[in-house]
PDB file of N, CA, C and O in Angstrom:
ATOM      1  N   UNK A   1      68.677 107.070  44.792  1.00  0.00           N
ATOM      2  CA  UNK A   1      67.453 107.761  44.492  1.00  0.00           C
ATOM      3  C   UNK A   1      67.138 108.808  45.546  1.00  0.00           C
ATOM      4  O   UNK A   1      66.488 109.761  45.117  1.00  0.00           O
ATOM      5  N   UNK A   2      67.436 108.834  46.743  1.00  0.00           N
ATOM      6  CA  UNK A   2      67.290 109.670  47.899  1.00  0.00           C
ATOM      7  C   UNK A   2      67.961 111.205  47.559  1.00  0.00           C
ATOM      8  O   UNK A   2      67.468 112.305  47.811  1.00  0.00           O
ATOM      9  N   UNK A   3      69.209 110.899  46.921  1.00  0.00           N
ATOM     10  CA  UNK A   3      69.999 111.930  46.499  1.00  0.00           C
ATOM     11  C   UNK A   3      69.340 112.767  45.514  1.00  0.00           C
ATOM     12  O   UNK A   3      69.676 113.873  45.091  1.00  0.00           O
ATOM     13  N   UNK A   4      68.418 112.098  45.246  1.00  0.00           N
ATOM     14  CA  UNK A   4      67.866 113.177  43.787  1.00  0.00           C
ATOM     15  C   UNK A   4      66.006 113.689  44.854  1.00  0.00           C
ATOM     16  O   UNK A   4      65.228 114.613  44.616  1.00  0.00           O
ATOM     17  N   UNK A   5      65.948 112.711  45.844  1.00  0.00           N
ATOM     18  CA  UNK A   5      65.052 113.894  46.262  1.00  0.00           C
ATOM     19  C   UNK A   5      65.084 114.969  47.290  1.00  0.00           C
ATOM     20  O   UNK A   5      64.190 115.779  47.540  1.00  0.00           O
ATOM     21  N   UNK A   6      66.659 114.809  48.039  1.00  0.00           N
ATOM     22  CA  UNK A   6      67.108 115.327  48.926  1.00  0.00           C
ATOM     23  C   UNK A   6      67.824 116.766  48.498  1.00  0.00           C
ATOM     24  O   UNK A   6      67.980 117.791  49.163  1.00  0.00           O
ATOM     25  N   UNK A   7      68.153 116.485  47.300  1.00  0.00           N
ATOM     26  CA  UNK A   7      69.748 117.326  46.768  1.00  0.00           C
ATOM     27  C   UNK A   7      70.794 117.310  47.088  1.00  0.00           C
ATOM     28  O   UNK A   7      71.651 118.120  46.733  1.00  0.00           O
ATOM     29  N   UNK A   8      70.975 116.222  47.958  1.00  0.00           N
ATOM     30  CA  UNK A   8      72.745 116.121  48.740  1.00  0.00           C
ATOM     31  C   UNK A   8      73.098 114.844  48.178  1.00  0.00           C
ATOM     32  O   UNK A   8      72.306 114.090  47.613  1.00  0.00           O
ATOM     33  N   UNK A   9      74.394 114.626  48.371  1.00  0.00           N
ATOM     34  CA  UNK A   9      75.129 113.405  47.777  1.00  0.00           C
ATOM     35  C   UNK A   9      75.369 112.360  48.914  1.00  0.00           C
ATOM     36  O   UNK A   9      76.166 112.814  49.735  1.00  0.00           O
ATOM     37  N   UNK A  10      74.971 111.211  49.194  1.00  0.00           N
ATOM     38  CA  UNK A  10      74.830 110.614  49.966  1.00  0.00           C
ATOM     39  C   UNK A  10      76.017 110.691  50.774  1.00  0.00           C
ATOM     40  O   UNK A  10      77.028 111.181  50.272  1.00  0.00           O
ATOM     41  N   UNK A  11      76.033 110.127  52.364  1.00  0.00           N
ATOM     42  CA  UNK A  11      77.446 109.982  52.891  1.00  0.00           C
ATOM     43  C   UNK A  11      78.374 109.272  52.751  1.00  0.00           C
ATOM     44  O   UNK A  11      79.583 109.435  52.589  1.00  0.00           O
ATOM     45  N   UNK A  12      77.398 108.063  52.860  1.00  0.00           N
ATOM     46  CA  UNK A  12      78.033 107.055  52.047  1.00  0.00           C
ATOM     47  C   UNK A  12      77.986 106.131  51.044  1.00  0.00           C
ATOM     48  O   UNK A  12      76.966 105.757  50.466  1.00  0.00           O
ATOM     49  N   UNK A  13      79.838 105.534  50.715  1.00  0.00           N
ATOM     50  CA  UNK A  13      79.407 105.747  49.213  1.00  0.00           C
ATOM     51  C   UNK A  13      78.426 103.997  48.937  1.00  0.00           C
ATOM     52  O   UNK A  13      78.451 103.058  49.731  1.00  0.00           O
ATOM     53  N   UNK A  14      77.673 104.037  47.621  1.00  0.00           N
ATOM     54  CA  UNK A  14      77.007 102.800  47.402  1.00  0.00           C
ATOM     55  C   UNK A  14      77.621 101.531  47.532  1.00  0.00           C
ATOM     56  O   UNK A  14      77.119 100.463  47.883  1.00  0.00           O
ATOM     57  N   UNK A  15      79.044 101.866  47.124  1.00  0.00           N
ATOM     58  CA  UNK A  15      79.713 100.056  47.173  1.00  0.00           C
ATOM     59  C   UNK A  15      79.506 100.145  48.604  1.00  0.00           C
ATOM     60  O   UNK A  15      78.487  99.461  48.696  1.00  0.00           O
ATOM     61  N   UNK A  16      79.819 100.578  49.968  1.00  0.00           N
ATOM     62  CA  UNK A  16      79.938 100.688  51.123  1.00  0.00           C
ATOM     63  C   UNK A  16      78.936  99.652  51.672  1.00  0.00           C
ATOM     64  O   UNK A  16      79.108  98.522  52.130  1.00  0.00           O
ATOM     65  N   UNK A  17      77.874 100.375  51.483  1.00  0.00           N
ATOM     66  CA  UNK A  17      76.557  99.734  51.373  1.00  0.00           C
ATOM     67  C   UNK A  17      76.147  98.788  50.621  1.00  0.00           C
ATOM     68  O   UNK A  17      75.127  98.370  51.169  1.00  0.00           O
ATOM     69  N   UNK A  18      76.314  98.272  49.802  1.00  0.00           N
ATOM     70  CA  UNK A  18      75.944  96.851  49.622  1.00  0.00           C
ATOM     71  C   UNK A  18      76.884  95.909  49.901  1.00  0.00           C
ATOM     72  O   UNK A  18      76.576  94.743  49.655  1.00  0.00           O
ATOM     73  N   UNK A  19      77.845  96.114  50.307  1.00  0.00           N
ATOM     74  CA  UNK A  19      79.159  95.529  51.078  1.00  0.00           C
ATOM     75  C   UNK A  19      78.895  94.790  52.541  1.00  0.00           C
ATOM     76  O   UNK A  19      79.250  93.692  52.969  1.00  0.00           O
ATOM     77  N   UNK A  20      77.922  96.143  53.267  1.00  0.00           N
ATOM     78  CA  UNK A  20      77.627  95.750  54.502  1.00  0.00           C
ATOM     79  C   UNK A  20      76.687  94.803  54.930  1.00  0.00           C
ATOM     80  O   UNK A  20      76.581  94.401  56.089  1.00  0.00           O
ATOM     81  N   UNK A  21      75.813  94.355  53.700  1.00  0.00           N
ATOM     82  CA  UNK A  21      75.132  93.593  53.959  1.00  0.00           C
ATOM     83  C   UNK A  21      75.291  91.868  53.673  1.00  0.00           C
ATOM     84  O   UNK A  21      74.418  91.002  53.723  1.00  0.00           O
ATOM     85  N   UNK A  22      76.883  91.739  53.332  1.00  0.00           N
ATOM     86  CA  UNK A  22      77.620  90.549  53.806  1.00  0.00           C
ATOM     87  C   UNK A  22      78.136  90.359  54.899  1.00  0.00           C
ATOM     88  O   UNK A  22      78.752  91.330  55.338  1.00  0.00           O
ATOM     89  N   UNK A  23      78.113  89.030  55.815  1.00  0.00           N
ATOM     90  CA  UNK A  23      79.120  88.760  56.797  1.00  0.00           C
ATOM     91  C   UNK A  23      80.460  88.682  55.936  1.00  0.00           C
ATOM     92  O   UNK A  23      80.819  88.031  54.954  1.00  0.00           O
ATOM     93  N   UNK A  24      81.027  89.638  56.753  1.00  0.00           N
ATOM     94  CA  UNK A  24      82.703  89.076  56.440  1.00  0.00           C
ATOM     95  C   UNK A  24      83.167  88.577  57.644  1.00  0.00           C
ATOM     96  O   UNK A  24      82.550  89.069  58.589  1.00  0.00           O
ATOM     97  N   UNK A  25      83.971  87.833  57.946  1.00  0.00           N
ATOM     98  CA  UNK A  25      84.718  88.001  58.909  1.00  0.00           C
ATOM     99  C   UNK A  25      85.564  86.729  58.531  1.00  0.00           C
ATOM    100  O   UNK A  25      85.247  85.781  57.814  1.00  0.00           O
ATOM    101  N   UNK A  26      86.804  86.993  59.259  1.00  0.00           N
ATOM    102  CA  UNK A  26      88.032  85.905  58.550  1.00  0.00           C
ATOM    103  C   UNK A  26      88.322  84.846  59.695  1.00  0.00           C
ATOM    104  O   UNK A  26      87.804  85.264  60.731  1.00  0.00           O
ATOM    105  N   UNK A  27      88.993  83.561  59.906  1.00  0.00           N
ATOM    106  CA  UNK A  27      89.676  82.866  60.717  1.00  0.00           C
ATOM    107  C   UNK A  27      91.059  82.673  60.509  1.00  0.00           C
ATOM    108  O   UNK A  27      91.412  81.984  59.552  1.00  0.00           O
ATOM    109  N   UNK A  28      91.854  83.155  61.225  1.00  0.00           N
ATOM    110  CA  UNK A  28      93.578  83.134  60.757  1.00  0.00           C
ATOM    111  C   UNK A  28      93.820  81.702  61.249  1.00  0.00           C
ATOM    112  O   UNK A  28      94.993  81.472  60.954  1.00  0.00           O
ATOM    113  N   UNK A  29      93.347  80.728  61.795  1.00  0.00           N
ATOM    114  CA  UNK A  29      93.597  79.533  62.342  1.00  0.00           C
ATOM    115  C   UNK A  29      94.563  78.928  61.257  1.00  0.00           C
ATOM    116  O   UNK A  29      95.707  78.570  61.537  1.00  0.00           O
ATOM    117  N   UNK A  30      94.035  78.842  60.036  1.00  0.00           N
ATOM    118  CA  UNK A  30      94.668  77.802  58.893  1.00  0.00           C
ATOM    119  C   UNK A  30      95.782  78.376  58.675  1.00  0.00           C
ATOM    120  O   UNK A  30      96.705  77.589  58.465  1.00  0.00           O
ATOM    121  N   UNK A  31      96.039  79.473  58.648  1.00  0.00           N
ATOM    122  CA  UNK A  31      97.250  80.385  57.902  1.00  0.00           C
ATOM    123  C   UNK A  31      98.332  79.884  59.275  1.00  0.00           C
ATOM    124  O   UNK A  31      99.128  78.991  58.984  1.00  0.00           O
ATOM    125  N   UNK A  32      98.371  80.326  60.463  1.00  0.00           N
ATOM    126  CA  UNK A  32      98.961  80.023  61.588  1.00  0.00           C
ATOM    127  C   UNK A  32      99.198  78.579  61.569  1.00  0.00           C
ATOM    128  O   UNK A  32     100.377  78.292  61.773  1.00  0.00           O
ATOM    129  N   UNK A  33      98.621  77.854  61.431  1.00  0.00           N
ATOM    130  CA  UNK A  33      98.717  76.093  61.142  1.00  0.00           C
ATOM    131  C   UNK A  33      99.246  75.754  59.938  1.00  0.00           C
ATOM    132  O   UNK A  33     100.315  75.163  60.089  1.00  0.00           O
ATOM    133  N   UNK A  34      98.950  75.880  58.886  1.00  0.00           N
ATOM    134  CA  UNK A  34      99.744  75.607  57.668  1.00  0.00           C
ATOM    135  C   UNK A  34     100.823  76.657  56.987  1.00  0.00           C
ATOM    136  O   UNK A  34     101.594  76.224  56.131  1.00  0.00           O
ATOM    137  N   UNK A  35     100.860  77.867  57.331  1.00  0.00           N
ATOM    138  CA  UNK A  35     101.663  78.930  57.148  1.00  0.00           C
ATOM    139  C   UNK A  35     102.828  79.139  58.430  1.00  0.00           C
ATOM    140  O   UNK A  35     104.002  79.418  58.188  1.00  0.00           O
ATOM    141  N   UNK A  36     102.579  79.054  59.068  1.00  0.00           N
ATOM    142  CA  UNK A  36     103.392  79.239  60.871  1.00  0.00           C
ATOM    143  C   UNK A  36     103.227  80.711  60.955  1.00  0.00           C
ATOM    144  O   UNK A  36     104.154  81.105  61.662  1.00  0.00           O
ATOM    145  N   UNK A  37     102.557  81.634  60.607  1.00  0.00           N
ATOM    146  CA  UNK A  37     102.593  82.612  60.623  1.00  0.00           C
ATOM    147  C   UNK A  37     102.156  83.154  62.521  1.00  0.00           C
ATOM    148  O   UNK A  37     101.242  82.654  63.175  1.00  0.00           O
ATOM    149  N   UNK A  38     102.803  83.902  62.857  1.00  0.00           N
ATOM    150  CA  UNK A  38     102.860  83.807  64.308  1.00  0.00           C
ATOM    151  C   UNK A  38     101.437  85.263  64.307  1.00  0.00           C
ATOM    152  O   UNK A  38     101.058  86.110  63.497  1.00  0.00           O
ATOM    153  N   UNK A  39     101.066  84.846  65.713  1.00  0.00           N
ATOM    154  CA  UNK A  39      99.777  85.658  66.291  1.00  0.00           C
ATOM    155  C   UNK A  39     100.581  86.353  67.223  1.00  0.00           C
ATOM    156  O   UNK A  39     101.425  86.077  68.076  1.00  0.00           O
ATOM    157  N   UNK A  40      99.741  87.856  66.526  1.00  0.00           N
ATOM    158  CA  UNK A  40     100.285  89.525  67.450  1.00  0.00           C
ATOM    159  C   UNK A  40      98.937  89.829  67.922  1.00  0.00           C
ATOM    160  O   UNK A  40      97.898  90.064  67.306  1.00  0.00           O
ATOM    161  N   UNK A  41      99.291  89.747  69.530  1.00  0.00           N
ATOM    162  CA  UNK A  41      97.937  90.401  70.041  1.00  0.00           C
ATOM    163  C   UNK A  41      97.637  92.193  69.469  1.00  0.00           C
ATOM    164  O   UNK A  41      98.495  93.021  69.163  1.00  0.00           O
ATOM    165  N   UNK A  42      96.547  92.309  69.478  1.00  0.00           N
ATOM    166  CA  UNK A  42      95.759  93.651  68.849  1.00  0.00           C
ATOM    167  C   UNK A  42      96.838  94.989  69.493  1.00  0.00           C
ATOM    168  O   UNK A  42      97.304  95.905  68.815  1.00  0.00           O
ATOM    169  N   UNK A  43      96.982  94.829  70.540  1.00  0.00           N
ATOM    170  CA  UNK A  43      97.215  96.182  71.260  1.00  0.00           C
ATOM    171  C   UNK A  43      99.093  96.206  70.678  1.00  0.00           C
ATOM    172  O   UNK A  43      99.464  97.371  70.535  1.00  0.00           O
ATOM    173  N   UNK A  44     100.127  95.238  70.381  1.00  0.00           N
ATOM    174  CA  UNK A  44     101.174  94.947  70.005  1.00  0.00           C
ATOM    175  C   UNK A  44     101.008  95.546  68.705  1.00  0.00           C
ATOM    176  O   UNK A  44     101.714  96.527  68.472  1.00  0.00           O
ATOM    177  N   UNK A  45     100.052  95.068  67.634  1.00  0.00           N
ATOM    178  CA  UNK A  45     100.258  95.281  66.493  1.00  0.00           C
ATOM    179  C   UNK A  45      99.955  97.070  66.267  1.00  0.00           C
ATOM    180  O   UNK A  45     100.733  97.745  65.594  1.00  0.00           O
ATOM    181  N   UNK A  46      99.210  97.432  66.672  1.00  0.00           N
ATOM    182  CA  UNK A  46      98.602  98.907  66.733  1.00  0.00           C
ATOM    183  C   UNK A  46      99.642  99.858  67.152  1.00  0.00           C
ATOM    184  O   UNK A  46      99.908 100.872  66.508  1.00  0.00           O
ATOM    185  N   UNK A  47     100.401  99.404  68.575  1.00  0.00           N
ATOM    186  CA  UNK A  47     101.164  99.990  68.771  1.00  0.00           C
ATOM    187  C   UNK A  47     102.682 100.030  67.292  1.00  0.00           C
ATOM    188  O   UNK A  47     103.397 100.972  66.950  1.00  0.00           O
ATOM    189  N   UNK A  48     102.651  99.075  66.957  1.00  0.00           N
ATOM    190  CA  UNK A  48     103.728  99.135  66.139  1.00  0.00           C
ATOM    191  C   UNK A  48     103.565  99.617  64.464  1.00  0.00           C
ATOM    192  O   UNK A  48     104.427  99.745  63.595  1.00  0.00           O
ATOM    193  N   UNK A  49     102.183  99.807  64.429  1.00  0.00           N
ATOM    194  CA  UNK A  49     101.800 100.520  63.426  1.00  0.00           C
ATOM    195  C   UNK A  49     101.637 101.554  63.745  1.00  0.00           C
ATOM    196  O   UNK A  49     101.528 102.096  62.645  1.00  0.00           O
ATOM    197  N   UNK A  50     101.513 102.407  64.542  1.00  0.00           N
ATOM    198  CA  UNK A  50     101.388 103.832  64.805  1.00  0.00           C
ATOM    199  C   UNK A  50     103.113 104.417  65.139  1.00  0.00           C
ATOM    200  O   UNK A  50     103.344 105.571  64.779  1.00  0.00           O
ATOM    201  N   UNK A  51     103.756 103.977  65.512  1.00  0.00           N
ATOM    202  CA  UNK A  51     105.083 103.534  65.570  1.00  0.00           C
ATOM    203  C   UNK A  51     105.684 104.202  64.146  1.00  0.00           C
ATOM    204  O   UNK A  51     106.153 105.315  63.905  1.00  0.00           O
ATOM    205  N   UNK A  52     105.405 102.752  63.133  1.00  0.00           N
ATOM    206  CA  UNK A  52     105.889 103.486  61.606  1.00  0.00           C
ATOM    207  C   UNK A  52     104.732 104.232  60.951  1.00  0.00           C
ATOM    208  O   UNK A  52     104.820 104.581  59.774  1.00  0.00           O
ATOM    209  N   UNK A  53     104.102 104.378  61.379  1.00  0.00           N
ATOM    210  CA  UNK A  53     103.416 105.844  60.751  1.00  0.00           C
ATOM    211  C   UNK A  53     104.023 107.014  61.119  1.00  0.00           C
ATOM    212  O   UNK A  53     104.210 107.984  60.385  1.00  0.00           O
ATOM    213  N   UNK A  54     104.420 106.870  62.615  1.00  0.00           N
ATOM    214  CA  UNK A  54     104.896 108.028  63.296  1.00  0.00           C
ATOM    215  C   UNK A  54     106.195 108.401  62.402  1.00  0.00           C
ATOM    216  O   UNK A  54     106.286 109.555  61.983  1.00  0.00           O
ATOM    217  N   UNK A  55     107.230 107.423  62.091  1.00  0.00           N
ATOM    218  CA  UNK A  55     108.512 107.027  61.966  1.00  0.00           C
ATOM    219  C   UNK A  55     108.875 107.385  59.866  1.00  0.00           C
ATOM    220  O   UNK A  55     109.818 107.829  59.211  1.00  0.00           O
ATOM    221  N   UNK A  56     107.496 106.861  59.572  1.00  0.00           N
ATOM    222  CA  UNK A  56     107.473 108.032  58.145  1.00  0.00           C
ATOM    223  C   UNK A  56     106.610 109.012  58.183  1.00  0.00           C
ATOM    224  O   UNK A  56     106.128 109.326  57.095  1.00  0.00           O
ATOM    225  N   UNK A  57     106.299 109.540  59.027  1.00  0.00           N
ATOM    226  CA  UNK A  57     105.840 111.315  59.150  1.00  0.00           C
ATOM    227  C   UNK A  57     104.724 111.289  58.483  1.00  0.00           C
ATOM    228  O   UNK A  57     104.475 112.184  57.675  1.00  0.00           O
ATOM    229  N   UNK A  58     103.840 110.231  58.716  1.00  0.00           N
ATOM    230  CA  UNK A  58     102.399 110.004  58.066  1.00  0.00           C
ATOM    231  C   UNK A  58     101.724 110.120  59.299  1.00  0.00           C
ATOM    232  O   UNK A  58     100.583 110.444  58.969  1.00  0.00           O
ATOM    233  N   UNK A  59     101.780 110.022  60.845  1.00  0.00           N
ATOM    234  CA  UNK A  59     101.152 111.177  61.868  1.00  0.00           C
ATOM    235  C   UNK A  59     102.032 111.855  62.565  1.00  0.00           C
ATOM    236  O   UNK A  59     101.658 112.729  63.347  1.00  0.00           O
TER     237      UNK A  59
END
């Protein structure tokens, strides 16, 4: 409704926003325990995703 008294199109979009007003947040504990799925610290994984981004010319 703002958009129609403003004339601009909001920034962001509506799903965004009513999205944000859930907690999300996940626990990988079970997956690692019943999956064995192994834990990559943050700065490991980032690096190795920027890595193959680099590596298919997507940066």
């Amino acid at each position: 409704w703002l958009s129609n008294i403003t004339g601009q199109q909001p920034r962001i979009p509506l799903e965004g926003v009513k999205m944000a007003k859930y907690k999300m947040h996940y626990d990988c504990s079970k997956a690692i325990r019943e999956l064995g799925i192994p834990q990559t610290p943050p700065e490991v994984a980032l690096e190795k995703a920027v890595r193959w981004f680099r590596d298919h010319k997507y940066a």
